[in-house]
N, C-alpha and C positions, 0 to 999 in steps of 0.2 A: 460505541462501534455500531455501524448499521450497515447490515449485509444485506446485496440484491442477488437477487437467484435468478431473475428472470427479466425482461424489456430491456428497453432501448440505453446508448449509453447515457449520462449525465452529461445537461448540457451546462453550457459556461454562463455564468452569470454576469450581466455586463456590471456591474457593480458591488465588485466581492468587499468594498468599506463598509457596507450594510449589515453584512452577516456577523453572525456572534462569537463566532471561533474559525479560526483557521484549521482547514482540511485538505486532504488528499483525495482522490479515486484511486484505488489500486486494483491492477489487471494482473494476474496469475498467467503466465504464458504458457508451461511444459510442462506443466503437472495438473491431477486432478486434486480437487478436495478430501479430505480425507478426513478422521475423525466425525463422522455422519455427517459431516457438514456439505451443502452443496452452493453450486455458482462459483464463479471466477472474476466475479468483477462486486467491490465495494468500497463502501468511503469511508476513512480514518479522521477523529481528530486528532488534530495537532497541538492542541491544549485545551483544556476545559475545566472552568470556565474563563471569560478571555484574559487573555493574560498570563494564567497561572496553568503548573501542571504539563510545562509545555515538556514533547517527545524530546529525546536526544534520537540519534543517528542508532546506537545501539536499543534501545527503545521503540523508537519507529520497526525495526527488524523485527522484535522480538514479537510487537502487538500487530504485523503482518503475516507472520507466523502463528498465530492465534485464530485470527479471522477464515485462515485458511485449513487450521487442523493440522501445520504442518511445522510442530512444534519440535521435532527430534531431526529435522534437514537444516542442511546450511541452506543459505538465501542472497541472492545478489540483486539489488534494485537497479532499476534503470529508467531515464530521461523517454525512453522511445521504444517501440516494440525489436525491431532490432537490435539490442541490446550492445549500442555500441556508443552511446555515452551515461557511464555507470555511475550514479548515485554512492558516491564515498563521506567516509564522515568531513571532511573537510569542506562540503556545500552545505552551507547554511540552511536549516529544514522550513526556516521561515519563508524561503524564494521556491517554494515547491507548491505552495497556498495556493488552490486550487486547479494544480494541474495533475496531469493521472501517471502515477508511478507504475512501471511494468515489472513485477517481480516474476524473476527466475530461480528455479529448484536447481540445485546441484544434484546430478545421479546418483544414487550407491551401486555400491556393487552389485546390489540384489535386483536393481533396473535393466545389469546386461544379459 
């Protein structure tokens, strides 16, 4: 797991067959960090090393919740900052390789 706290976003590499493992960028949209952890924006692998060890859907959630400190919320991924094409287990985690997932917090009660 490699967390950015600070600069610009990650760009796209025009040749992701190069790379050693498949990954994500994931963006925190409505919520802050928590657990002393800071930033909003970092990148996930999707198996390591290649091949092996690869995330499920419940997996990916759980090691986004991690990265973030935000381990006792539920969590809902999504394709776009709008969060209006959502990331369910039934989309393949391998078709997400390197593009940037937008994960949103669900509130508690203790947010109203």
């Amino acid at each position: 797991m490699l967390g950015v706290s600070a600069g610009p976003a990650p760009s796209v590499i025009d040749s992701p067959g190069t790379l050693l493992c498949r990954y994500i960028n994931l963006q925190l949209l409505n919520a802050d960090p928590q657990e002393c952890l800071m930033g909003t924006v970092g990148t996930l692998l999707l198996e390591n090393p290649l091949g092996q060890n690869g995330l499920t859907y419940e997996g990916l959630l759980c090691e986004a919740a991690k990265m973030f400190g935000l381990r006792s919320r539920k969590l809902k991924l999504f394709l776009n900052e709008t969060q209006m094409d959502e990331i369910t287990e039934e989309i393949p985690l391998n078709t997400l390789n390197t593009k940037t997932v937008y994960l949103s917090v669900f509130p508690t009660t203790a947010d109203f």
